[in-house]
Steps between C-alpha positions, in 0.01 A plus 500: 500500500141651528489846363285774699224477225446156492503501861161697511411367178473162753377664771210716390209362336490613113200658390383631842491886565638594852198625610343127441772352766422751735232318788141669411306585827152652477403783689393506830124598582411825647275493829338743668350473824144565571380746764307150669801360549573459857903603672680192548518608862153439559410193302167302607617183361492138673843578692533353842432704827884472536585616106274779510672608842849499330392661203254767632682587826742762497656566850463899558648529844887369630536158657464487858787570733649161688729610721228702695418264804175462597381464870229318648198817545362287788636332862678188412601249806786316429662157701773348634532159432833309626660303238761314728731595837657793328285655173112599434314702246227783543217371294219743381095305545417199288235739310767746379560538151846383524512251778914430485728617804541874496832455767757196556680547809741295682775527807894377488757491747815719468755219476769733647272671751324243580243643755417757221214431251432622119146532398447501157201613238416463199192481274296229387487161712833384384872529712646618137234760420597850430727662804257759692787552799591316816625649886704323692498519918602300808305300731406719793730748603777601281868536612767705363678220405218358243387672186275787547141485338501582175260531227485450109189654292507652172891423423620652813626339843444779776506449889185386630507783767472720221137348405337410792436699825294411805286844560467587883121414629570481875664163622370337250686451165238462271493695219784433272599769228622388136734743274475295186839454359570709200784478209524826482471727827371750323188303386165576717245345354501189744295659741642394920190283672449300820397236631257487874527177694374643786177264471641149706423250243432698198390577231762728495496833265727644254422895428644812302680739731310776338245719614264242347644169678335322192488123595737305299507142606372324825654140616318244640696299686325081607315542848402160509724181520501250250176240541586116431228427269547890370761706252699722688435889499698676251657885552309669275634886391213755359602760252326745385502677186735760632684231643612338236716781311708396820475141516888444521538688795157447640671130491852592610418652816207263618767222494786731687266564756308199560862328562592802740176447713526119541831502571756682777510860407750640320788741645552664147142680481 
């Protein structure tokens, strides 16, 4: 059996001092940097437009805020354009920057009420785009034995009384008030506005009830039957800037009250 000598007598080298099997590095060169030399921040070299912009730019101010939305600053008229018997989309002008549906919006029957109708909204131009609300009412006058009108915006189903009013002008029942539904009563910043259809065939205006009456939306409803050889005149629905803040309701109401005026009356208003 090896012994603990001969073990490193066959493991080191003989003759060699331990300093000699040690690895021998030379030392490293000292540098100093000259006053000409230029930060690394700041280099002039033959870096791409794009390099030098990710080397040299250093953002000094916090990245924008996204879930601030952003309104049109000008009038914008918007269409309706029928996409079969029961659904169309509001589509903004071919020129916009972003030419896709702003509203899809179709009508079902009640298939246990079935003279009552649910009209539904949502956005984009497809029937399983995000849920905006629907309301639901009867065909001309309602009895007590059908549902009473209801509507659904922002989460919460209220009666349609509650939203809508007709506002006394006379004999006439042409100016239509809107109380925009709110989740929370308490909530006020959904300012009440009306609409004026006092003109015959329109346009027909849509104003704050302030001291102000700033114009919010007008709708333009076809005047003109449909040519043969011609495209058929499309409602068209202005909003303005200070409009569109209330689009959903703006929306809500013009299509509770257009059905109201071409059809019977209702008993419930």
């Amino acid at each position: 059996m090896m012994s603990v000598a001969s073990a490193r007598a066959y493991t080191e080298p003989q003759g060699l001092e331990q300093s000699e099997l040690a690895p021998q590095y030379e030392p490293l060169p000292t540098f100093q940097l000259s006053a000409s030399v230029v930060p690394m921040e700041c280099i002039p070299t033959a870096a791409t437009p794009v390099e030098q912009q990710l080397i040299c730019s250093v953002p000094n101010e916090p990245p924008p805020v996204y879930h601030v939305a952003k309104f049109p600053v000008t009038t914008v008229k918007y269409q309706f354009s029928n996409l079969g018997p029961n659904s169309m989309t509001l589509l903004p002008p071919r020129d916009s920057p972003d030419p896709r549906p702003v509203y899809h919006i179709s009508v079902s029957m009640n298939c246990f009420v079935p003279f009552s109708y649910i009209t539904t909204v949502r956005r984009g131009g497809q029937e399983d785009g995000q849920f905006v609300g629907d309301f639901e009412m009867g065909a001309g006058n309602v009895s007590a034995s059908m549902k009473p009108p209801t509507i659904c915006l922002r989460g919460r189903e209220i009666s349609m009384k509650l939203s809508i009013n007709v506002e006394p002008t006379g004999k006439a029942k042409n100016r239509w008030a809107w109380i925009p539904p709110r989740p929370n009563p308490t909530l006020q910043d959904l300012p009440v506005f009306c609409w004026n259809f006092s003109k015959k065939h329109g346009p027909f205006k849509c104003e704050s009830r302030d001291g102000n009456q700033t114009l919010l939306a007008t709708f333009i409803p076809p005047v003109r039957s449909q040519q043969r050889d011609g495209p058929a005149e499309l409602p068209a629905l202005e909003v303005t800037p200070a409009g569109h803040r209330l689009f959903d309701d703006i929306l809500f109401s013009l299509l509770i009250i257009e059905r109201q005026r071409n059809l019977c009356f209702p008993t419930w208003l």
